[in-house]
C-alpha positions in Angstrom: 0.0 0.0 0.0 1.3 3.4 -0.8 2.2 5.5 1.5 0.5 9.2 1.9 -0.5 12.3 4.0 -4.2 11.4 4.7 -6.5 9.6 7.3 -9.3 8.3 9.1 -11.7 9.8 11.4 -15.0 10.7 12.1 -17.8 13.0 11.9 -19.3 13.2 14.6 -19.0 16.4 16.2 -20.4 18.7 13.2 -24.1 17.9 12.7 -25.8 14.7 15.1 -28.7 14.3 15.9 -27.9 14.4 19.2 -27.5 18.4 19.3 -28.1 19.5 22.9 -30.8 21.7 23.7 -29.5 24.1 25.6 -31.3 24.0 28.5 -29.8 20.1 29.0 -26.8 21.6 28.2 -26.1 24.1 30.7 -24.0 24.2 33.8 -26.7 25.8 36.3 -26.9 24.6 39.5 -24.0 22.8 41.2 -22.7 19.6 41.8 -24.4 19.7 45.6 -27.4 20.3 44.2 -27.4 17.3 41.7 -26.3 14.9 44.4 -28.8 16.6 47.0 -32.5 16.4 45.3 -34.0 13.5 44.3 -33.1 12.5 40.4 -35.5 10.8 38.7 -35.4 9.0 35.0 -38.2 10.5 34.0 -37.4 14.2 34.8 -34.1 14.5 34.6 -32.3 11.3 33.2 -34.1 11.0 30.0 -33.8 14.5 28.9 -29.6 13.8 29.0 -29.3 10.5 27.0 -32.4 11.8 24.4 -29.8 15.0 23.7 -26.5 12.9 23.8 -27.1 9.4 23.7 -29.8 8.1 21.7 -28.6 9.2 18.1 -26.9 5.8 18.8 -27.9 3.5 21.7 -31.6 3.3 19.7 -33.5 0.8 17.9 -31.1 -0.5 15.2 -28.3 2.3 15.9 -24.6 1.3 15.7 -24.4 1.3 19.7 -24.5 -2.3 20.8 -27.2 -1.7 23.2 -30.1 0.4 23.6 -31.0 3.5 26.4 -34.1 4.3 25.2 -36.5 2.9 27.9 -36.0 3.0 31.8 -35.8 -1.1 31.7 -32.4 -0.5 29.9 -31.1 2.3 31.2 -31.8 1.3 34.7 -29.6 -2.0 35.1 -26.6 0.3 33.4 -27.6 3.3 35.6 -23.6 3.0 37.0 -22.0 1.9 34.0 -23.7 4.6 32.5 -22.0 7.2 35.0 -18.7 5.9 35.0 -18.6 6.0 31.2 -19.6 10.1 31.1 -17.6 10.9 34.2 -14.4 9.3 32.5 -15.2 11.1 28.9 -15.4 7.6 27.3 -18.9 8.5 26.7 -20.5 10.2 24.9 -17.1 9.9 21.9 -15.9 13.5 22.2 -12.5 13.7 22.1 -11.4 16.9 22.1 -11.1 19.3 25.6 -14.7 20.7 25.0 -15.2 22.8 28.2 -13.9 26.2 26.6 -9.9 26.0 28.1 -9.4 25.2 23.8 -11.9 26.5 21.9 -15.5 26.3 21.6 -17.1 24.3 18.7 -20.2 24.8 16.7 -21.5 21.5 18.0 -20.8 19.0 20.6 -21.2 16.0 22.4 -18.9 17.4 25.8 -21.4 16.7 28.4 -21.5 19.8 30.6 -20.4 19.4 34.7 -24.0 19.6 35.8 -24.9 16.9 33.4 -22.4 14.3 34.5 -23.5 15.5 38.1 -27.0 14.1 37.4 -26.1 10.9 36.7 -23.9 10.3 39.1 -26.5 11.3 41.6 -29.1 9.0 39.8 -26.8 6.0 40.1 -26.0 6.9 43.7 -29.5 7.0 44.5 -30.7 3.6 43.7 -31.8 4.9 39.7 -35.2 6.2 40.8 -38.4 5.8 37.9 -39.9 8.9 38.6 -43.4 10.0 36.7 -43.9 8.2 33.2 -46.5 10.6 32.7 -43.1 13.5 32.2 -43.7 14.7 28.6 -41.2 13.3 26.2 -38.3 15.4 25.5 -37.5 16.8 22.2 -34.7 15.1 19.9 -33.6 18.2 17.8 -33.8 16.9 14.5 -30.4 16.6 12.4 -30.1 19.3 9.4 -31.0 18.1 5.9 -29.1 19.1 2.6 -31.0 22.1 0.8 -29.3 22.1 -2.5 -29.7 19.9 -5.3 -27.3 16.7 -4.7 -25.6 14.3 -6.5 -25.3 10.9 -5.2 -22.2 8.4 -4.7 -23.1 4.6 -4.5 -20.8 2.1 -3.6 -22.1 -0.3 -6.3 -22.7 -3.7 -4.4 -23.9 -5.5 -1.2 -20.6 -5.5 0.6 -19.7 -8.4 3.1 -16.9 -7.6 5.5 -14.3 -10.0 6.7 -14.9 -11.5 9.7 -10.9 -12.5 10.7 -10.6 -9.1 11.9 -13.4 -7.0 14.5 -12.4 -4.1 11.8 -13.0 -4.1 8.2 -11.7 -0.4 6.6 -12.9 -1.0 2.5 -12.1 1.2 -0.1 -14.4 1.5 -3.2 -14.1 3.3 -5.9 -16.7 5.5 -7.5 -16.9 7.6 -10.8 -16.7 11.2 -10.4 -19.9 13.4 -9.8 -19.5 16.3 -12.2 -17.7 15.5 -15.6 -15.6 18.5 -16.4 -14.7 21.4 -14.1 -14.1 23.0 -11.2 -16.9 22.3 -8.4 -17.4 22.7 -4.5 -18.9 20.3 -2.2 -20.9 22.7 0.3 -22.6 19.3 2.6 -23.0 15.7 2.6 -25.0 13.0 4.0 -24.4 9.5 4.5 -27.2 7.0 3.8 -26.1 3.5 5.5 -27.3 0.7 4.0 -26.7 -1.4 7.3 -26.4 1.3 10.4 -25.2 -2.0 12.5 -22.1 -2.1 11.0 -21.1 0.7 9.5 -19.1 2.7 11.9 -17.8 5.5 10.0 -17.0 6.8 6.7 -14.9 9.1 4.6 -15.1 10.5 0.9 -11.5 11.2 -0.4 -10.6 12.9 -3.7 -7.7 11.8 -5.1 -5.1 14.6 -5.8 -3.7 13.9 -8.8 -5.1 12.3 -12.1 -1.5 9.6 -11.2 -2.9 9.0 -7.8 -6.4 8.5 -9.4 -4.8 5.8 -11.4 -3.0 4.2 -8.7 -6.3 3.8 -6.5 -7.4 1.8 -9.7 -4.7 -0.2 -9.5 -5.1 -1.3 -5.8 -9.0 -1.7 -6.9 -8.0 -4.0 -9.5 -5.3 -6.3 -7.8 -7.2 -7.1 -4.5 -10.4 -10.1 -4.7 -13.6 -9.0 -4.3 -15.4 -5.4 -4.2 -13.3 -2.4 -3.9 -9.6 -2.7 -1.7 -8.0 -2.8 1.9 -7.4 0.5 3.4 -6.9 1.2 7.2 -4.7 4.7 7.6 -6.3 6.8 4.9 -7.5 5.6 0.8 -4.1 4.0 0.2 -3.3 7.0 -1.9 -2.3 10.3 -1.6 -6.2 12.2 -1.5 -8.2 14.7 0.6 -11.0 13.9 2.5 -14.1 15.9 1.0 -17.1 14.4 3.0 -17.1 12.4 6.2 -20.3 10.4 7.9 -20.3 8.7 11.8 -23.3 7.3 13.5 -26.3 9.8 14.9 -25.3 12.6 12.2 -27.4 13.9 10.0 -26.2 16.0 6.8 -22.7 17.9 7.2 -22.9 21.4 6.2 -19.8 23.2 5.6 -19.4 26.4 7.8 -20.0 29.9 6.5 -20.3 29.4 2.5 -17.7 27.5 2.4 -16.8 24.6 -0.1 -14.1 21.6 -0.7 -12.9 22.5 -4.2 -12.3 19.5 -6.7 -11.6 18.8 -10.2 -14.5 17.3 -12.3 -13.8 14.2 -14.2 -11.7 12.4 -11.5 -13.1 9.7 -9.5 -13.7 9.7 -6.1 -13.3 7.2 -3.0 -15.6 5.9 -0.6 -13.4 4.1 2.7 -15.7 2.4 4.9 -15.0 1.5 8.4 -17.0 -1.6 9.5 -17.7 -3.2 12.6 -17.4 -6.7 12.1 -18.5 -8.3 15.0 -22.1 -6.4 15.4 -23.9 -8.3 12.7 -21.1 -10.8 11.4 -22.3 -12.6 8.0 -24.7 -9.3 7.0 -23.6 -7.3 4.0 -24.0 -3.3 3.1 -24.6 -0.8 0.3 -24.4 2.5 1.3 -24.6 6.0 0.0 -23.3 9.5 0.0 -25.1 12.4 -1.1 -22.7 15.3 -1.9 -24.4 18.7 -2.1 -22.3 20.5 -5.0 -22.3 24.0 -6.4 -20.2 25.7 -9.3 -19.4 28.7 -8.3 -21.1 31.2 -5.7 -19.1 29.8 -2.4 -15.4 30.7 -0.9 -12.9 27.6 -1.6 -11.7 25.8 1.4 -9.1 23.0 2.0 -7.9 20.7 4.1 -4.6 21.4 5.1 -2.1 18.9 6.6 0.4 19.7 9.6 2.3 16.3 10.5 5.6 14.9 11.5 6.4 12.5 8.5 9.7 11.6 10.2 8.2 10.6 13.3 10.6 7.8 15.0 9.2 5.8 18.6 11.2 4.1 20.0 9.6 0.4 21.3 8.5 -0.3 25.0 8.0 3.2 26.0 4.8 4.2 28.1 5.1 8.2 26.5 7.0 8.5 22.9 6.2 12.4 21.7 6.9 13.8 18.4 6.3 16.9 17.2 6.4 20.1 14.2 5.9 23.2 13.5 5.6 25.0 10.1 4.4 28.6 9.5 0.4 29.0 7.7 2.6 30.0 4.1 4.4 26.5 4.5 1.5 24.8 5.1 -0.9 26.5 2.3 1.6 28.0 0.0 -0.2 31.3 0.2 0.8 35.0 1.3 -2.7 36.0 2.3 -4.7 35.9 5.3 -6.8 33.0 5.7 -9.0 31.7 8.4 -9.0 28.3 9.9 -12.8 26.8 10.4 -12.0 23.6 12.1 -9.6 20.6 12.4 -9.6 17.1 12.5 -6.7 15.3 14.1 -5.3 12.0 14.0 -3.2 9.1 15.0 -3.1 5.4 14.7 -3.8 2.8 17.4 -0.6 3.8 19.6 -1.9 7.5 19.9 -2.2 8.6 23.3 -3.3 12.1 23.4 -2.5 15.3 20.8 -2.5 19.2 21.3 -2.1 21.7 18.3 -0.9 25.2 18.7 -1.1 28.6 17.5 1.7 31.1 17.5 1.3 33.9 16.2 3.5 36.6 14.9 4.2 39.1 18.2 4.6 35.6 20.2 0.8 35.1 21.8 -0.1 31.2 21.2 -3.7 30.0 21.5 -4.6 26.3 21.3 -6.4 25.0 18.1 -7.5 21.9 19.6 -6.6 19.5 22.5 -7.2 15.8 22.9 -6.3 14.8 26.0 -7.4 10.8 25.2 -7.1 9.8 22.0 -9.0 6.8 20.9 -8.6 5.9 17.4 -12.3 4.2 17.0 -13.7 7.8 17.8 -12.2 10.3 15.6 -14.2 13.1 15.0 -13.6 16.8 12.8 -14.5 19.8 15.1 -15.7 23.0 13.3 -15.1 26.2 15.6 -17.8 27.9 16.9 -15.9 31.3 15.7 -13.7 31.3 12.6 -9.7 32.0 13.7 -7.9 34.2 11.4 -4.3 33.3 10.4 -1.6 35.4 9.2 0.9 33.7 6.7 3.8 34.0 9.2 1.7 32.6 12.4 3.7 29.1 13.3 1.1 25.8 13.9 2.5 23.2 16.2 1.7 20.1 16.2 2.6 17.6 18.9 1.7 14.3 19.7 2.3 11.6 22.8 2.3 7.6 22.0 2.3 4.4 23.5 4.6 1.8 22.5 4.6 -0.5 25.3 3.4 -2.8 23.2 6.0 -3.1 20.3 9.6 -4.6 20.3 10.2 -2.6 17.6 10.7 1.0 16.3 7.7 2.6 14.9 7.5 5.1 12.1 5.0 6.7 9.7 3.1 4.7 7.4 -0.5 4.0 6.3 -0.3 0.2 7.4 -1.7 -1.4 10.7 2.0 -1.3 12.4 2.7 1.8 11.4 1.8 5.7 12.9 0.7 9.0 12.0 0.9 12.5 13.9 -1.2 14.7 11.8 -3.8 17.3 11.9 -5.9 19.0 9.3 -7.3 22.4 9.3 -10.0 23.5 7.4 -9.4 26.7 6.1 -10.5 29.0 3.2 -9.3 32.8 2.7 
């Protein structure tokens, strides 16, 4: 497999289903007076896990088990606390309390929240009134522009040697001849059980087209093996994870791409959730021609990265000024980011320096967990001079390997890199 500059994550912070309302959200009242009054499902349970839980853990969601009734949630009433209180739950990776940005949407479960269900658990998770209206799920946004739509061409059976099957397939381009924007997507899965995540990449070169052709062609069966990234050097245009609805890109903004050049689907799938079941899924890509600003993904990483085996913390690290990194003199502004590592990734922060020497954090991620990789779009846009220095730096486990680790798109190997959306 060839190596490149590109990756794997999810989508799960931009547009879910699971969209707080704010009252759920906010941090009023103290953690006192959670644990003091009586918590109930009903009343104040319920209201949580319908804003932050139940995108997934629903009827035939991609969570392995449902919270959609007291029975359930009642018999996992501590799991359930110890879950949010450590952050594993719900997947939110980044430092969402406002010390590192604030992001359009979220999934960071506020203090107060977290209070509550502690206190439920504590207190024996209490019924309450079934007669409590039913809270409102804020329903996710829908694409408002004509769209064009990407099928992956056949009822796809993952392996089942492996818990994770990440496919690659192939698909011919949208628009035939030039120049057009990708302004939103949404993912249609045709079996939400096991599809975990996906990612539409554009291949950025007519050569690296080709190659994905080649690796299409040489591999048995529907489309090819890809785990890091689409096995070629592309961009990510469109990404999809469980419980979100259509992505939107921020403020008229649009991925720019070359007409007549295929694109490619990568597919994560969960194996072991509905082994022997197959999938054909979709993407609809919301396109214009003209009318938006162009926006790109831009890649800060450490190519060179070297970790050493059998160490519990193995850091790299790099910085490169905005005109490196874009190859333009003009002021830009960056919209979001989306980080990531491989399996040995431990936790990542990325940095802002600016010309006069103030830094400000882009994003920090103080657990990393490769199965949760998520893009997170700024609540505010954050202007960038071409001399203002981005830092990247990244901390890795390799107590687990006898032998040094480097960059690579493979299983073994690792990635520190971080993408920043940006547009002028």
């Amino acid at each position: 497999m060839r190596s490149s500059i590109s990756f794997a994550f999810l989508l799960a912070a931009i547009t879910t289903a699971c969209t707080p309302d704010p009252s759920v959200g906010s941090d009023a009242g103290s953690s006192a007076d959670a644990t003091a009054a009586p918590v109930t499902y009903y009343g104040d349970v319920r209201p949580i896990l319908a804003a932050r839980c139940l995108s997934c853990h629903a009827g035939d969601g991609i969570a392995p088990f449902a919270l959609d009734s007291y029975e359930h949630v009642r018999s996992m009433a501590s799991r359930i606390a110890l879950a949010t209180r450590e952050r594993r739950m719900p997947p939110f990776l980044a430092d969402g309390s406002g010390s590192c940005q604030t992001y359009a949407t979220t999934r960071w479960m506020s203090e107060h929240e977290l209070d509550v269900l502690d206190a439920w658990s504590a207190q024996g998770a209490p019924e309450g009134d079934p007669a409590t209206p039913v809270p409102t799920v804020i329903a996710p946004p829908t694409l408002t522009l004509p769209v064009v739509t990407l099928d992956i061409g056949v009822d796809y059976t993952p392996g089942t040697m492996r818990p994770d099957d990440y496919r690659c397939f192939l698909v011919d381009a949208p628009i035939a001849a030039g120049d057009y924007f990708v302004t939103g997507s949404e993912m249609h899965p045709g079996n939400a059980r096991i599809t975990h995540h996906a990612i539409v990449y554009a291949p950025i070169s007519d050569a690296e087209a080709e190659a994905a052709r080649m690796l299409d062609a040489t591999e048995d069966g529907p489309g090819y093996t890809c785990f890091g990234g689409a096995g070629v050097r592309a961009m990510p245009v469109a990404l999809w994870a469980p419980g979100a609805g259509a992505t939107i890109y921020p403020t008229d903004t649009g991925v720019q791409l070359e007409g007549g050049r295929p694109l490619i689907i990568q597919i994560h799938y969960n194996t072991r959730a509905a082994p022997g079941t197959s999938d054909r899924s979709q993407f609809d890509l919301q396109t214009v021609t003209s009318g938006v600003t162009p926006a790109y993904w831009v890649p800060i990483a450490d190519t060179g990265l070297v970790l050493p085996p059998h160490m519990s913390s193995a850091g790299a690290t790099r910085s490169a000024a905005v005109v490196d990194l874009t190859h333009l003199t003009l002021d830009l502004h960056a919209y979001g980011t989306a980080p990531h590592m491989h399996t040995l990734g431990h936790s990542m922060q990325v940095s802002l320096t600016r010309d006069g020497g103030e830094s400000e954090c882009l994003v920090d991620l103080p657990r990393w967990d490769f199965n949760w990789q998520q893009a997170y779009f700024y609540e505010h846009p954050i202007p960038l001079a071409p001399t203002d220095l981005v830092t990247i730096t990244c901390d890795f486990d390799t107590s687990s390997r006898s032998e040094t680790t480097t960059w690579g798109e493979g299983t073994a190997d690792e990635m520190c890199i971080d993408f920043l959306y940006v547009s002028l």
